[in-house]
C-alpha positions in Angstrom: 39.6 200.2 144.6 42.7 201.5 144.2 42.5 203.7 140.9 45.9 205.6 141.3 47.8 202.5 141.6 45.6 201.2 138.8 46.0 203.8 136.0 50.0 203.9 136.4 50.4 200.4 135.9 47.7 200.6 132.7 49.8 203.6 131.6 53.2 201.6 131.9 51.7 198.6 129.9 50.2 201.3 127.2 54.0 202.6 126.8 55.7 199.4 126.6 52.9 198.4 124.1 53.8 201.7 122.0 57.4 201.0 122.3 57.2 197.5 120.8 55.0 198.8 117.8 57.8 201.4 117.3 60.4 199.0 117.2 58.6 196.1 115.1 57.8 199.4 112.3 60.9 201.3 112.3 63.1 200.1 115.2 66.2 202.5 114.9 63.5 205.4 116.1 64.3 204.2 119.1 67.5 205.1 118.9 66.9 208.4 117.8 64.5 209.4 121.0 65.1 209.1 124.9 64.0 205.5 125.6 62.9 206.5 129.2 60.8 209.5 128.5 57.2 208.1 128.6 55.4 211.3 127.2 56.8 210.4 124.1 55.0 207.2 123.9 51.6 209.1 124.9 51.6 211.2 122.1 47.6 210.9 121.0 49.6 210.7 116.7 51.5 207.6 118.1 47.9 206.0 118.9 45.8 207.5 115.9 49.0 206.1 113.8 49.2 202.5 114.8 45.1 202.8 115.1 45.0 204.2 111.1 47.1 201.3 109.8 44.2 198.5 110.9 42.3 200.4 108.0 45.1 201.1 105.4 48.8 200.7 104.7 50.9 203.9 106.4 54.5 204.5 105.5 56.9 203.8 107.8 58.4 207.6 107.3 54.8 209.2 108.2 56.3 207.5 111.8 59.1 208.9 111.6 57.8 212.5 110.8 55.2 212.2 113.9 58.7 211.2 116.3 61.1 213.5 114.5 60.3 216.3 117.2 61.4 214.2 120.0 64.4 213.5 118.4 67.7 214.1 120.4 69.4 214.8 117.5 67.8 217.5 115.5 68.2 217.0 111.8 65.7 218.6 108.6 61.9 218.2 109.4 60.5 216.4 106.8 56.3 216.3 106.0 55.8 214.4 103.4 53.3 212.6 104.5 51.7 215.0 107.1 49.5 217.3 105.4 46.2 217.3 106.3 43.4 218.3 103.9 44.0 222.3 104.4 47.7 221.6 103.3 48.9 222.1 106.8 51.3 219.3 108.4 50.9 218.9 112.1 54.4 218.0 113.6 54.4 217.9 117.6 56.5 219.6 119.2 58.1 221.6 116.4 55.0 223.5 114.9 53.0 223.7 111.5 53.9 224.2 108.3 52.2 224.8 104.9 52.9 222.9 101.5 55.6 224.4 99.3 56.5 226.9 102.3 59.8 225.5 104.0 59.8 228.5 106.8 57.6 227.8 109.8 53.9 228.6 109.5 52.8 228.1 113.0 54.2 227.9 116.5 53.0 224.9 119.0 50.8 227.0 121.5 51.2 225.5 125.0 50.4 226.7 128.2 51.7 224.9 130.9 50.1 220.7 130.8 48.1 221.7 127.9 48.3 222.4 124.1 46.0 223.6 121.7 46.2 221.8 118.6 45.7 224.6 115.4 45.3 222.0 112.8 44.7 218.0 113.0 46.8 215.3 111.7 45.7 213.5 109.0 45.6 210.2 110.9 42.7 211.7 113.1 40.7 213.1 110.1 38.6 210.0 110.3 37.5 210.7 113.4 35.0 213.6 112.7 31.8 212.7 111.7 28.5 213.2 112.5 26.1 210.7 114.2 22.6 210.3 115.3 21.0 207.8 117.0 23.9 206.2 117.0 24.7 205.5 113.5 27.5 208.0 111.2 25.3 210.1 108.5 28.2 211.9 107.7 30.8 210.6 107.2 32.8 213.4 106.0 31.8 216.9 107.7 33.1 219.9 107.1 35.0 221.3 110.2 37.4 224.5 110.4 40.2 224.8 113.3 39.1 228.1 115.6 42.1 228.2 118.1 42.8 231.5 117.6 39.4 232.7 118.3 39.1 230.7 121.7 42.3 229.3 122.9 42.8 232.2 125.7 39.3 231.2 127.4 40.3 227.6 127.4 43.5 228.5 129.5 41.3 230.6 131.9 38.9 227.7 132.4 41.7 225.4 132.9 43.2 228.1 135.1 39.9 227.9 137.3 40.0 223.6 137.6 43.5 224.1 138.8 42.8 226.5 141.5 38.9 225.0 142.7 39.3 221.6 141.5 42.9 220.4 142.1 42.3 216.6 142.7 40.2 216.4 139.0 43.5 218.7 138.0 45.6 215.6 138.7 43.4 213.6 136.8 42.6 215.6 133.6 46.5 216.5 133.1 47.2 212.6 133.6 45.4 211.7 130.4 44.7 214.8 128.7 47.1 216.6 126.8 46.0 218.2 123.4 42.8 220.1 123.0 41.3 220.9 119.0 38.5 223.4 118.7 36.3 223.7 115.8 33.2 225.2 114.0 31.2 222.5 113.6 28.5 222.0 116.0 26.7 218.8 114.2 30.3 217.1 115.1 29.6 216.3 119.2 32.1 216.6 121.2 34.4 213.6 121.7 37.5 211.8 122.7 38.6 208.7 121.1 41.1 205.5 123.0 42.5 205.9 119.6 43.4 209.0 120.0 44.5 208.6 123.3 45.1 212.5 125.3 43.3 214.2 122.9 40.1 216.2 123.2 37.7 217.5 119.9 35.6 221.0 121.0 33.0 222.7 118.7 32.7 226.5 119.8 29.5 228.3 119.6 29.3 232.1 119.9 32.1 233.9 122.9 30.8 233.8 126.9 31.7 229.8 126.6 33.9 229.8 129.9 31.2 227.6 131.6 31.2 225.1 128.5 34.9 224.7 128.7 34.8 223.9 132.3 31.8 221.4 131.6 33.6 220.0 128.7 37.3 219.4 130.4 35.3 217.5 132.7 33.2 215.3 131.1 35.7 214.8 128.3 38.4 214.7 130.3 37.1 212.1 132.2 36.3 209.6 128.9 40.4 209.7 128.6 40.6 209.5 132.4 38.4 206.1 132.1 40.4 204.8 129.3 42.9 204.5 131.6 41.0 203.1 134.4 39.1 200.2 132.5 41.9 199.5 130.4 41.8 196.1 131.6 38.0 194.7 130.8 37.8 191.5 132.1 39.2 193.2 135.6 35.4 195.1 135.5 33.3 193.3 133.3 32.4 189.3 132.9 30.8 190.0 129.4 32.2 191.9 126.0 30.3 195.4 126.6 32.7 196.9 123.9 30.1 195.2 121.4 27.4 194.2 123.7 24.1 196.9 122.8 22.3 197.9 125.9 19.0 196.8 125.0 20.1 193.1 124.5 20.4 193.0 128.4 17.8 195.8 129.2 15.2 195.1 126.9 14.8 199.2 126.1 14.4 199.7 122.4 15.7 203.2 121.8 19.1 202.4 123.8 21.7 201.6 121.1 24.5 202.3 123.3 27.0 200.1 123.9 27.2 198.8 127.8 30.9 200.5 128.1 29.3 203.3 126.5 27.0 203.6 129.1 29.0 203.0 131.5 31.2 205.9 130.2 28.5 207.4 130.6 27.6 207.4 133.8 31.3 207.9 134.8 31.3 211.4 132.9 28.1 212.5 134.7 29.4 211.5 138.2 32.4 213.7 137.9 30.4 216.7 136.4 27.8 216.5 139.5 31.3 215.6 141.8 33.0 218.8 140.4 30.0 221.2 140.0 29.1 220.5 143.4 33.0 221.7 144.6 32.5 224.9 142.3 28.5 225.8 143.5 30.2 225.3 147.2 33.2 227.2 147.1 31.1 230.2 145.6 33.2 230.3 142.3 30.9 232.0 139.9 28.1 234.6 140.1 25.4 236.1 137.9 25.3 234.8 134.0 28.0 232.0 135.0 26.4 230.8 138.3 23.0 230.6 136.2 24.7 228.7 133.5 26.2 226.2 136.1 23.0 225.4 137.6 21.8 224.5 134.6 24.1 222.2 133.2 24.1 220.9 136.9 20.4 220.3 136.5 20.9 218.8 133.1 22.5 215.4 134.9 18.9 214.6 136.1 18.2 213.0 132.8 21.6 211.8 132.0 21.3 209.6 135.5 20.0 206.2 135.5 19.5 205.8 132.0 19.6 201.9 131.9 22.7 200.8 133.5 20.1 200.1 136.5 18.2 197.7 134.5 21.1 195.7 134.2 22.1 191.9 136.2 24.9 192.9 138.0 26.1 189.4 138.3 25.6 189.0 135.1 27.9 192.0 133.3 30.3 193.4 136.3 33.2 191.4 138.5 33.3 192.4 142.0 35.8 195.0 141.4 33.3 196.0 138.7 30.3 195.9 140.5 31.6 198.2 143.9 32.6 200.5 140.9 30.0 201.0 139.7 27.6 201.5 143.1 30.4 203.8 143.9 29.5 205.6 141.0 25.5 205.5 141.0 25.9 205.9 144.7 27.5 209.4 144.6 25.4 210.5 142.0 22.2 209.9 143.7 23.7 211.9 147.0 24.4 215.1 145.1 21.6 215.1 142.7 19.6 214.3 145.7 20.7 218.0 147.4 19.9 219.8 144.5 16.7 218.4 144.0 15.0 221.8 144.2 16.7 222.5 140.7 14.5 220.4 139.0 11.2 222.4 139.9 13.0 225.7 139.1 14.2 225.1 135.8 12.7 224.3 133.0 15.1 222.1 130.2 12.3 220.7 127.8 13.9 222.5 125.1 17.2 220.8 125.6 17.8 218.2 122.4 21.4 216.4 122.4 23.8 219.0 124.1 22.7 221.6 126.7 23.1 225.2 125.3 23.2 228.0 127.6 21.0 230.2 124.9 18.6 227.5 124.3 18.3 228.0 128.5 17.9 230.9 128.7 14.7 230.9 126.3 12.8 228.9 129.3 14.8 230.1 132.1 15.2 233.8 132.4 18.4 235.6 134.1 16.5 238.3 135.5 14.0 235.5 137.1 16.9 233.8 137.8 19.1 237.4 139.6 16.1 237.9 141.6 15.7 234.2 143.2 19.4 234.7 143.9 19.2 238.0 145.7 16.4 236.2 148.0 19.3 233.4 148.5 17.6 230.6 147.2 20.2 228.8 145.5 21.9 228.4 148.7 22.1 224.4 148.7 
């Protein structure tokens, strides 16, 4: 399958999608803008804005005020209809400013691909809430922006992916632009097609180099997907979007969605792909190296959770279907050479999301410092 080939032409049909949306809302904004430059048209407000109107009526100018940053013409920014619930309005590429202040408030903070996002826009404020299960019991949380706090270990992990991992590199700055971190740990991490580029962290506690890394990859990769399986019916025979896994696999607890689950799986393979590349290249050492093994040894349990139960004939295409083996294939090779993992540590303690202090409850460091002096976790 060729994915490189596949995600350009899904990204040039996104753009051209976004470019006629602009032009049936407020066509002389595309006037304003450079027709040609595509990143304008991947901006995650563009998708979140067009996504918000399905639910409500947006004005036209809130558009307008998302765009007015990419103007080629500078002119007065204008927020009327930006603020966000801490009085903050979010305009890309220009900055943040606060209600009844005209001066700037904050800078945009980018490092090279990437930007950290200080404050959401209100078109994503829907997208935080809490769920379990699989159902939303809160559909409201209470989240607070920690940027400041964070932002510099972020680079530094996406400092390391560059330098050990540059073929995921390619693929996390191809559909991954904006990063928001937050206090909220009851909000999971996630990533949204409506939101297209961005990525939603909650940050526990400092030492979370290791979680970054983990969580650039795994959701990373949901955007990455997005991309990839943009085009269903090339993958799938059968609507997984709203098709519940345990309709075809006959497990009651599995509420996911089959493209959920597919998702998934996809996220897990490139954690075990990428992990693998770090562990072999000798990247990390003492608290880190621990932490790595175990998140590597927490994608036992998140492999083969039900996808396997499935009819192939029945849900994938062909294209679909060598996908997927591709997939479950490569899992199974790598989990397979750290099998010894799974009889050294101990994760019974692990709920939802694996936490490195949670860990370290059942799995000491000092246990752990003396197997490695011995050079067992030489795989």
């Amino acid at each position: 399958m060729e994915i490189k080939k596949t995600i350009h032409e899904n990204q040039e049909e996104i753009v051209n999608t976004i470019k006629l949306l602009i032009y049936g809302e407020f066509p002389n904004l595309l006037k304003r803008i450079d027709f040609d430059d595509d990143a304008i048209y991947l901006d995650s407000l563009l998708f979140a804005y067009f996504n918000s109107k399905k639910d409500k009526p947006l004005p036209k100018e809130l558009l307008e005020e998302i765009l007015q940053g990419y103007f080629l013409e500078k002119t007065t920014i204008k927020t009327n209809y930006s603020y966000n619930k801490n009085n903050i309005a979010y305009i890309p590429k220009i900055g943040y400013f606060k209600k009844d202040q005209h001066s700037l408030y904050e800078p945009i903070l980018e490092k090279d691909d990437f930007e950290i996002v200080k404050e959401v826009h209100p078109t994503h404020e829907k997208y935080f809430v809490v769920v379990e299960k699989g159902h939303i019991v809160n559909q409201n949380p209470t989240h607070h922006s920690v940027w400041n706090a964070h932002y510099e270990e972020v680079f530094v992990a996406i400092d390391i992916i560059r330098e050990y991992l540059p073929k995921f590199y390619k693929e996390l700055t191809f559909a991954n632009k904006k990063i928001y971190l937050h206090d909220n740990s009851n909000i999971l991490n996630f990533t949204s097609v409506e939101t297209l580029g961005m990525l939603y962290f909650y940050v526990i506690g400092a030492n979370n180099l290791i979680y970054f890394i983990e969580e650039l990859i795994h959701q990373g990769s949901h955007n990455y997907l997005y991309y990839i399986v943009h085009k269903r019916k090339d993958f799938f025979k059968i609507d997984v979007d709203t098709i519940v896994m345990r309709e075809y696999t006959e497990q009651v607890w599995d509420y996911r969605t089959i493209y959920g689950a597919f998702h998934g799986l996809f996220t897990v393979t490139q954690r075990l792909r990428n992990f693998d590349k770090l562990l072999s290249q000798n990247v990390f050492s003492g608290r880190n190296k621990h932490e790595l093994l175990g998140r590597l040894t927490d994608q036992f349990s998140r492999f083969r959770t039900g996808l396997e139960l499935l009819d192939q004939d029945t849900v994938f295409t062909k294209q679909g279907a060598a996908f997927y083996k591709l997939l479950d294939d490569t899992c199974e090779a790598i989990l397979k050479k750290y099998n010894s993992l799974n009889y050294v540590f101990d994760l019974s303690n692990r709920e939802v999301d694996f936490r490195y202090d949670d860990f370290c409850k059942l799995n000491s460091f000092d246990d752990f410092l003396k197997k490695e002096q011995k050079g067992f976790f030489k795989f």
